[in-house]
N, C-alpha and C positions, 0 to 999 in steps of 0.2 A: 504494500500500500504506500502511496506517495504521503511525504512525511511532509508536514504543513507546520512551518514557523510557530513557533509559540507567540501569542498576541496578549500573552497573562498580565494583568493588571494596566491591562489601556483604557480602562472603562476610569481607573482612579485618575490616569495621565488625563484624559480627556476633562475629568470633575474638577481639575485643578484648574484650569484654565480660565482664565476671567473673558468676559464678551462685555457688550456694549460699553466698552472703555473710551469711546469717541468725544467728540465735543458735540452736541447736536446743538443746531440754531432756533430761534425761535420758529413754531409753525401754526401760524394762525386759520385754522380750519375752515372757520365760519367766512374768511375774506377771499377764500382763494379763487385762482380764477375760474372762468367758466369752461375752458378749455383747457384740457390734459396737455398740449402741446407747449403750451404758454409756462404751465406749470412746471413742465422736464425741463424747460430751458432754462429758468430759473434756479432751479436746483443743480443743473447741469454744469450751468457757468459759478453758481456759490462752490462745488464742487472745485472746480478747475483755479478755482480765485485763493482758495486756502492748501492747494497745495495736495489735494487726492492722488494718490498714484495711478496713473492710466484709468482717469474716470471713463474713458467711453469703450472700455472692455466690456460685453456684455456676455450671457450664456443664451446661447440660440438654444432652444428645446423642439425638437421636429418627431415625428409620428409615422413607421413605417408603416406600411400598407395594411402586415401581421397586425397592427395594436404595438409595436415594439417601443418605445420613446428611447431617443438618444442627445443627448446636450456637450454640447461644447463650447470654450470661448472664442471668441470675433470681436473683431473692434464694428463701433459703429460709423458708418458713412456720411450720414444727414440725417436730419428729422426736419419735415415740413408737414404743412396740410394734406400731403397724400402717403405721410406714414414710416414708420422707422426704418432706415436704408442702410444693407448689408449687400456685402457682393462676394459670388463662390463661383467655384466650376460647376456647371449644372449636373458634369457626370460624378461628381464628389456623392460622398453619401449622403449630406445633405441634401444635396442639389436635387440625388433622387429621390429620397422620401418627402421632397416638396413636391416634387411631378406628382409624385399617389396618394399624396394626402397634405394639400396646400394653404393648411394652417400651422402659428406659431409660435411658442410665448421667449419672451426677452426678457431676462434678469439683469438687473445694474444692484451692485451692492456697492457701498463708500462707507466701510468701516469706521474712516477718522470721521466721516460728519452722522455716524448712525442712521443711512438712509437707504432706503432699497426701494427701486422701483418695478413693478411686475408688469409687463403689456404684453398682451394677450387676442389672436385676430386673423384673419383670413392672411395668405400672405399673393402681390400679383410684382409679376416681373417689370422692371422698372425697361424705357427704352431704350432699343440695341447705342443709342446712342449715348446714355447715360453712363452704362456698362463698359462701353470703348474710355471714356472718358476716366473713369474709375482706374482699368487698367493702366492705362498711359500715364497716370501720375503715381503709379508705384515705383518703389525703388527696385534696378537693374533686376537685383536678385530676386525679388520676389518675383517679378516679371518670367525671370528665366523659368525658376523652377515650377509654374504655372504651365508655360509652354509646352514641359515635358509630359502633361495632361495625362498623367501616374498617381495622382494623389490619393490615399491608404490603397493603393494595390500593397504586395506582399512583396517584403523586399529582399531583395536575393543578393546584392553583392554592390560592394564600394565603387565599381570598373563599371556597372550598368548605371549607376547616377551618374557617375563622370561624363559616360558617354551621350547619357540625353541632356547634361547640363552645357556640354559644347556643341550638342548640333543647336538648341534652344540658342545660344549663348552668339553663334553666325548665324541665325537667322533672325536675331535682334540685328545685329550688325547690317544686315543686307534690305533689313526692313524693319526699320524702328520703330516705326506705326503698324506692327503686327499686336493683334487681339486674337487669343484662342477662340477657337467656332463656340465651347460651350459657358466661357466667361458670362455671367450674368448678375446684375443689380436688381436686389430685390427690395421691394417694402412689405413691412408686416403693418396691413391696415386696421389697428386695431376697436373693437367693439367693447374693449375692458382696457382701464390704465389703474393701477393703484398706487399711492406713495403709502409709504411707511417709514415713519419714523419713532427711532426704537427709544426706550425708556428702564435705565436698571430696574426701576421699581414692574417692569415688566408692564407699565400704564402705555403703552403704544399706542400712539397717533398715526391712524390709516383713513384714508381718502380713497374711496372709488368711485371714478368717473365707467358711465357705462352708456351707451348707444341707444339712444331714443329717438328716433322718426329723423334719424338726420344730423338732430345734435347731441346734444350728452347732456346725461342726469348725474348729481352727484351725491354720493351717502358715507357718514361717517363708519365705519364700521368696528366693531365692539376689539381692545386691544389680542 
């Protein structure tokens, strides 16, 4: 029988640990705006003003076809009136569990300011033009290893990256305005946004804006 790590006494390691150790700012419930988008930016840029590490790191959560859920981190691209913008290779595994099941939720947490935002929502492909433009302002490298349109295939050996990171790598060279065929920019348009902002005393202040006929309703909701 395969012999499994001993993991004894992580349950105390984990008990010791202190949480909501942040500074959280004031959040006034009752004034906030009428729209979720108004309200992320706000928080986004208080974020970015005191010094969060990589605020616009988020967890994409996607849903295979099975019922499977699988999440991983992305930086975030935009956020406007038509919805929170991420960009992947369509054939990634991502890219395909959006093809079979094209909903999505996004996690932003910021520890230092005790905040975490949850949106939640259909998700539709932004324009090929959007997507070109997205790629073209990546750095080299990221560009290259895009090209090689391998990403989590199963990897065999140091000499087969080498070799798709130099044909990738001359045909930047020969075509600098090259865009992989399955490059895509997405929005997650969402129908739920909540903030949450945490409290030691565990008294948590949470807002959810929710989709009604167009606009959005909002409700406090119990910590």
């Amino acid at each position: 029988m395969e012999q499994v790590a001993s993991v004894e006494g992580l349950r105390e390691v984990l008990r010791g640990i202190s949480v909501l150790k942040g500074q959280a700012p004031e959040f006034d419930l009752d004034n906030a705006p009428g729209n979720p988008v108004e309200l992320f930016s706000t928080w986004f840029r208080y974020a970015v003003d005191v010094g969060v590490v990589e605020p616009h790191a988020m967890t994409l959560s996607t849903v295979a076809a099975d019922g499977r859920p699988s999440a991983r981190v992305l930086i975030l691209k935009d956020v406007d009136a038509t919805g929170w913008h991420f960009a992947i290779n369509a054939g990634s595994r991502k890219g395909l569990e959006l093809a079979a099941n094209p909903v999505a939720a996004l996690t932003f947490y910021w520890p230092q300011v005790v905040r975490q935002v949850r949106i939640s929502g259909p998700v539709v492909a932004d324009s090929p033009q959007v997507a070109a433009a997205d790629f073209l302002a990546r750095p080299i490298g990221s560009r290259q290893i895009a090209l090689t349109g391998r990403q989590s295939q199963i990897f065999h050996a140091d000499s087969e990256l080498e070799d798709a990171l130099e044909k990738a790598r001359v045909e930047l060279e020969a075509s600098p305005d090259s865009v992989p065929t399955g490059w895509t920019s997405y929005a997650v348009q969402p129908d739920e946004v909540e903030f949450w902002q945490g409290d030691p005393a565990r008294l948590h202040k949470r807002l959810r804006y929710e989709r009604i006929d167009g606009g959005w309703g909002r409700n406090r909701l119990w910590p």
